[in-house]
N, C-alpha and C positions, 0 to 999 in steps of 0.2 A: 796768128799763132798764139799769142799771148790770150786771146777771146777763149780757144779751145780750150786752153789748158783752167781757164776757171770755169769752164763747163764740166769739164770732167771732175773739179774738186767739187761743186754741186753736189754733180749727180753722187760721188761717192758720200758725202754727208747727209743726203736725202736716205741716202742705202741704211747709215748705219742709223737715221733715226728711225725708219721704218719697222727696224731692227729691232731697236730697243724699245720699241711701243710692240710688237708683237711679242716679244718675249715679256712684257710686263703684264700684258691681257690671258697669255698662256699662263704666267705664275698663279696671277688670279683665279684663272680657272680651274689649277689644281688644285689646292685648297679647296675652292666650293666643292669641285668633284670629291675630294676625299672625308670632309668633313659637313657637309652642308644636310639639309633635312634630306634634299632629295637624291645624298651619294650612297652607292651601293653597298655598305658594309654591314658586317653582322652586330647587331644589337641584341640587349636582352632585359625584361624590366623586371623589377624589384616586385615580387608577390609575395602573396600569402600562400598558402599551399600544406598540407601533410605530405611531411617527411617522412618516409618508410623506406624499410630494406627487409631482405631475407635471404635465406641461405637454403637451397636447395640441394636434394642429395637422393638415388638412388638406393632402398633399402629391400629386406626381407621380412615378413609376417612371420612373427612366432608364436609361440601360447607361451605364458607367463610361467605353467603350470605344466610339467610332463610328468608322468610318472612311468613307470617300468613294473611289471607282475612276474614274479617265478615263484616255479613248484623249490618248497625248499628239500624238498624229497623226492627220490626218483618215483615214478608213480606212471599210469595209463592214464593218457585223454579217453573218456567216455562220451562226454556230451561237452560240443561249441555251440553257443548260445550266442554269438555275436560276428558281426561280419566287419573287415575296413571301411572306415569311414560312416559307421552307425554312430548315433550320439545315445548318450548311456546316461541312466539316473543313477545318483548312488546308493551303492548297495544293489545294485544288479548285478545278478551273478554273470558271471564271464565266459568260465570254462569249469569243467570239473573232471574232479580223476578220484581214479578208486581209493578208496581210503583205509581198507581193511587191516593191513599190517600198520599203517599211523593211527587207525584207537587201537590197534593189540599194542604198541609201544607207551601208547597213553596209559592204560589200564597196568604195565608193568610198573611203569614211573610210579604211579598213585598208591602200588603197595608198598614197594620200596620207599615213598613218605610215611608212609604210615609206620613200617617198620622201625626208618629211625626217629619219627617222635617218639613210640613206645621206650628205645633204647634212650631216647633224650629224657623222659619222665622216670626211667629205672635209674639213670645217671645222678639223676637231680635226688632220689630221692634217698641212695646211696651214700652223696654228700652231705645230706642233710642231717643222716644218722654215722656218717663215719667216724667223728670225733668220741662218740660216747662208746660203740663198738670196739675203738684203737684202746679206749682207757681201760674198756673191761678186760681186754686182752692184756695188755700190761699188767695192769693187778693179777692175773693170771698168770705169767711169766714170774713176779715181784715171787705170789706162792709157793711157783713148781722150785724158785732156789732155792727160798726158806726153808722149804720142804728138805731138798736133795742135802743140804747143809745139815739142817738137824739129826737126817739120818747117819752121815759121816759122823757127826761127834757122838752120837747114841752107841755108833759101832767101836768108835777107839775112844770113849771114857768108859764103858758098859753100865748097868740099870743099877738106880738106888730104888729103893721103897716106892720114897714118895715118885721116882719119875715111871715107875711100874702101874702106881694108883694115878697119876695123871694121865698117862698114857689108857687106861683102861676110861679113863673120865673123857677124852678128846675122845676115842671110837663114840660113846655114846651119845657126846654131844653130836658126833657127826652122823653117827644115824638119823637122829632129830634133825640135823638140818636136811640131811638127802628125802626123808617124810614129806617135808616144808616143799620144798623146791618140787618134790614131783606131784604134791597137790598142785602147786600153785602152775605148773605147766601142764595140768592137766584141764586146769581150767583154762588158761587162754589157748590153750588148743581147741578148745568147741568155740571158743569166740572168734579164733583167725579162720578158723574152717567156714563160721558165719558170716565173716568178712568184717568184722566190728572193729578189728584191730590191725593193722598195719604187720607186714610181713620182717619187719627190722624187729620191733617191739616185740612179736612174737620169739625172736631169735637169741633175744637177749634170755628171757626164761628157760630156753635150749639150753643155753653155755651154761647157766647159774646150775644147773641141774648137773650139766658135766662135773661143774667146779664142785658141786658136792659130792660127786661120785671119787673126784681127787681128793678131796678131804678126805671121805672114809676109808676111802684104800690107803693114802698114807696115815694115819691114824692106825689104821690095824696093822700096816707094814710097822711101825715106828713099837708097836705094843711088840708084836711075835720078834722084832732084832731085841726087845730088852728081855724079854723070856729065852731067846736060842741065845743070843751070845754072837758074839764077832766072828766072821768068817773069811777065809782072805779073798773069796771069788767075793763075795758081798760088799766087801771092802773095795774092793778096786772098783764094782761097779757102781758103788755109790759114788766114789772120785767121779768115774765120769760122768755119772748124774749129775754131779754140781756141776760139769764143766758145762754139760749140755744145756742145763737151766740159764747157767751165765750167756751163752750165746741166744738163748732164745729170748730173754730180757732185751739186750742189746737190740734185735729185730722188731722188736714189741716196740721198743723208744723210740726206734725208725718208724715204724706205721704211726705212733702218735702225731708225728711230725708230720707227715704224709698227708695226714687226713685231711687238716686244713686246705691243704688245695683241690684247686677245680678242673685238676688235667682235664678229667676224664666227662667232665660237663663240656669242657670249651672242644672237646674229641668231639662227642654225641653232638653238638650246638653245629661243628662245623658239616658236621654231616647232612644233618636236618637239610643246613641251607643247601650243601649239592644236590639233595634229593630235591628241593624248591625249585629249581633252578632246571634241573632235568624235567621235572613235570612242565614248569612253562616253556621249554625247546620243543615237549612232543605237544603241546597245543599249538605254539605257532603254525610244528609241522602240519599238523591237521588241518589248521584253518588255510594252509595256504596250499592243501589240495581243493578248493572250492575258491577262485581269484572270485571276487566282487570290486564293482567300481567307488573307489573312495570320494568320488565327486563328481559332478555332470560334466563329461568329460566324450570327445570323440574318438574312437579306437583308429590309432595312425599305426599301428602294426598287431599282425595276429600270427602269431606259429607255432597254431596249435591242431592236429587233426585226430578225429576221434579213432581209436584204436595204437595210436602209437605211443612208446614209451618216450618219455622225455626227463633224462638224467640231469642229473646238478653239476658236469662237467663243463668245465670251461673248455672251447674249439683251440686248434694249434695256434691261433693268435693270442691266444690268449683271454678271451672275451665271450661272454657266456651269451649266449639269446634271450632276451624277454620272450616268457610266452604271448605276453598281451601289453603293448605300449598306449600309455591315454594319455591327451592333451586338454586342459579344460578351455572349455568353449567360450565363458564368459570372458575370459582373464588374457588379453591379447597384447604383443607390442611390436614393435617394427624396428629392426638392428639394420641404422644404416652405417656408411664409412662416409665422411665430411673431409674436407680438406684443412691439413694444419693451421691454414692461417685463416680459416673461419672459427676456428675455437675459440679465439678470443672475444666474437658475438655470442657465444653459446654459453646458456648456463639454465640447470634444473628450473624446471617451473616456468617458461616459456611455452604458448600456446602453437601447437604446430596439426598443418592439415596434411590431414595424407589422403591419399588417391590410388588407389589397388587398380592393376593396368586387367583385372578380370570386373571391377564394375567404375569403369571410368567416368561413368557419369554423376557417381554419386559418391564425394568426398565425405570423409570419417574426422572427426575431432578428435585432438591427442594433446597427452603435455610431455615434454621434456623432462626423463625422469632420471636420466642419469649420463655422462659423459665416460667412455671409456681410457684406460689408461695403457695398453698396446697398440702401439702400431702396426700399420700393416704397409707394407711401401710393394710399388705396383711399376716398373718404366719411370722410378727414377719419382715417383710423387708418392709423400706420405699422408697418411688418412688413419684418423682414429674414428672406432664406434663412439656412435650414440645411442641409447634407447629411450622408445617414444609408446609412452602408455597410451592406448587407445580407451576413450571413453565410450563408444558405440563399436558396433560388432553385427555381424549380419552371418546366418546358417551357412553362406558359402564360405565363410574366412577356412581358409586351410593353409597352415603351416608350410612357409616355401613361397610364398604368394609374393609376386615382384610389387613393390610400393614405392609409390616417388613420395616424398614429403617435403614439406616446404614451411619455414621453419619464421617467424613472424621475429626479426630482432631489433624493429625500430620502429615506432609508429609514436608520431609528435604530432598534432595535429595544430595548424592556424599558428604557424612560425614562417618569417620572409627569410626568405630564399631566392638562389641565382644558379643557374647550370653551372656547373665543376667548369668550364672553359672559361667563363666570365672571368673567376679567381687568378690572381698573379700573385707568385709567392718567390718573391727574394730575395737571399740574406735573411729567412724569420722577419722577413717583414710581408706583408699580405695587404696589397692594394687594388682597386679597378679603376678603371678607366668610363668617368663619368661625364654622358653626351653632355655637349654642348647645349641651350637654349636657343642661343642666336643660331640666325640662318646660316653664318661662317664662320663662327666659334668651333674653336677646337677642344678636343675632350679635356680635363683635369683630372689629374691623378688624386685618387681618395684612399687613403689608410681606414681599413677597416676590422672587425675582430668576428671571426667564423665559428660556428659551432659542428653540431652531427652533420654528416655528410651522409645521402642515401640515395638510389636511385638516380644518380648522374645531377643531383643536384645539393646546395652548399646551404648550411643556415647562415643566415646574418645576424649577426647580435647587436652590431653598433655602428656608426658611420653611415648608413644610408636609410631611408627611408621609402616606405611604399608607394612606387608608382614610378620611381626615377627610373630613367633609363642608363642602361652604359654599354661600351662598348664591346665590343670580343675580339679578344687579343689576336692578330694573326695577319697573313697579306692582302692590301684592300687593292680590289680594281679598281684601274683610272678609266680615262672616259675613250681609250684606245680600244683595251681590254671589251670596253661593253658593246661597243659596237661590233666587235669579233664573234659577240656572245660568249664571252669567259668573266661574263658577271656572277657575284656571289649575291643570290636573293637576299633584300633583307628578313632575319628570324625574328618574331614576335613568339614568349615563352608563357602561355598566360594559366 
């Protein structure tokens, strides 16, 4: 009894050494299986490489350059000269329409300039002699009171001798000067008749002449009331002679005043320029019954047919028709929509390729000319334009043309680099896990300092060097696993 029972304690201590020697050969071997050269986990090695990225996007071909042509007058199509999708030099004419009543509008305008220069040089010259014209008149006025005045007191103090004999003395002096005055306007009338003398200056020798014919007549009025004697009808008309003089004086000192200004120049001046101004509305009309192309340019619309009138009315929309729409052919760019959070890669002056899905073989050079600033949100995703200048252009580009472009916003060349999974980032702290040397060594954790990210891979700037390996973070197969076939190849990144 006592024999069995230490066979049995044997045997169970044989059990649990057996035990614990197998489970110390399995420990062993998981570690080698997990970490050893020849265990199955993903690795990745420290290279060299260019780092790129880009942003691609779905766009539209435009022309830089459109322009729009209309009749600015209602007028007849006679002759089309061009057809959709012709390419046009400039200065080729387009379309034309009768023009007959726009030069009879032109030819009106051009008298009507003419007219008011003539009235702007009569104005001007007007002013020029108004001041000395207002004075003769005045001293004319200054006269007729003098005049009316002396006749009043001649009538209520009546004649002595001598104002008998001076009165006979003023008639004849004033014959001599009415003599004087109509020589002298008889001569510059053959001279303004000859043109030698200005039509004011002529005018002045008119008045002077007048003014003498008032001298002589009140001279001999003045002589015959001191010879009759006082009368009461005489009398009261001389009162209102003086009164009348007095008023007419008073209008005289207003024209002197008057004169200095230029109303009537800056009237004639304003004029001129409307007639200016009218004359260049009927040439534009003219010229824009004959459209020509302002630049080498493809005609993308035409609505024009010969024989029909075509008015300067705007349709119930509100929106009038070009007769003839052009694009220029040289001057190309491509408006796509990007997604928001590629804009922060984006910026003018980036070299981008595009690719037209009508010549997809043969990519176009562009640059980044401008970022838009509306959005456009689509299912919940915003996207703003870009526009992408093309440097090359080919006779088929046509506006509307679908374009993929692909936008170049990273290229570093000969920097080390790791695939974005190698990277472990926590807590702002960024380390990897670097293979072991030894055959059963296990990885060590390395703090390192990352730069540009592109293309599913990481720059390294510090803590590792070219050629290490390390690990890639994630669940490794044991030696159970491989034998099932749920091994994970190892990756080589080179």
């Amino acid at each position: 009894m006592a024999k069995r029972k230490w066979i049995v304690i044997v045997a169970i201590i044989l059990t649990v050494l057996i035990g614990a020697t197998g489970f110390a050969r399995w420990w062993t071997n998981r570690k080698t299986a997990a970490w050893g050269p020849d265990s199955f986990v993903r690795t990745a090695q420290v290279q060299r490489r260019t780092l790129s990225s880009v942003v691609d996007a779905i766009g539209e071909l435009r022309s830089m350059r459109e322009e729009a042509s209309y009749n600015a007058v209602p007028a007849k199509v006679i002759e089309v000269l061009v057809s959709p999708g012709q390419i046009v030099k400039p200065g080729q004419v387009l379309v034309r329409f009768e023009t007959d009543d726009a030069e009879r509008a032109l030819e009106d305008a051009l008298q009507d300039l003419e007219l008011a220069r003539a009235r702007l040089a009569s104005a001007r010259d007007d002013h020029a002699n108004a001041p000395r014209t207002a004075e003769i008149q005045l001293q004319r006025a200054r006269q007729e009171l003098l005049n009316a005045k002396l006749k009043l007191e001649s009538l209520l103090a009546g004649p002595t001798e001598e104002e008998l004999e001076q009165a006979r003395a003023n008639v004849r002096q004033a014959q001599i000067s009415l003599r004087a005055a109509e020589e002298e306007l008889t001569a510059q009338r053959q001279l303004y008749e000859a043109g030698l003398v200005p039509r004011m200056e002529y005018q002045q020798y008119v008045e002077r002449l007048e003014i003498a014919k008032d001298n002589l007549t009140n001279a001999q009025l003045r002589q015959n009331s001191l010879l009759k004697g006082p009368d009461p009808k005489e009398k009261e008309a001389a009162e209102s002679a003086v009164q009348q003089a007095e008023v007419n004086l008073l209008l005289a000192e207003e024209a002197v005043a008057k004169a200095a200004s230029a109303e009537a120049v800056i009237q004639a001046e304003a004029e001129v320029r409307r007639m200016e101004s009218a004359v260049e509305t009927a040439r534009k009309n003219l010229d824009s019954l004959t459209l020509k192309a302002p630049f080498e340019a493809m005609v993308l619309q035409l609505n024009a047919v010969v024989g029909t009138e075509l008015s300067t009315s705007s349709s119930s929309s509100g929106e009038r028709s070009p007769v003839v729409t052009l694009a220029a052919v040289g001057e190309w760019q491509v408006v796509a929509y990007v997604d928001e959070s590629d804009l922060s890669l984006l910026e003018p002056g980036q070299q981008v390729q595009v690719t037209l899905a009508a010549l997809e073989d043969r990519p176009f050079r562009g640059r980044l000319t401008a970022i838009g600033g509306e959005a456009r949100v689509s299912q919940n995703v915003v996207t703003y334009p870009i526009y992408v200048e093309l440097s090359e252009h080919e006779p088929l580009f046509r506006p509307g043309m679908t374009a993929d472009i692909v936008v170049q916003v990273l290229h570093k060349p000969n920097v080390l680099v790791l695939p974005d999974p190698a990277i472990i980032d926590e807590r702002g702290v960024t380390t990897v896990l670097l293979a072991s040397n030894e055959p059963n060594g296990e990885p060590t954790p390395v703090r390192i300092e990352t730069g540009l990210k592109g293309n599913g891979f990481t720059e390294i700037l510090s803590g590792l060097q070219e050629g290490q390996t390390v690990i890639i973070p994630g669940r490794q197969a044991g030696f159970d696993d491989r034998r099932s076939g749920g091994a994970m190849q190892r990756m080589m990144f080179r």
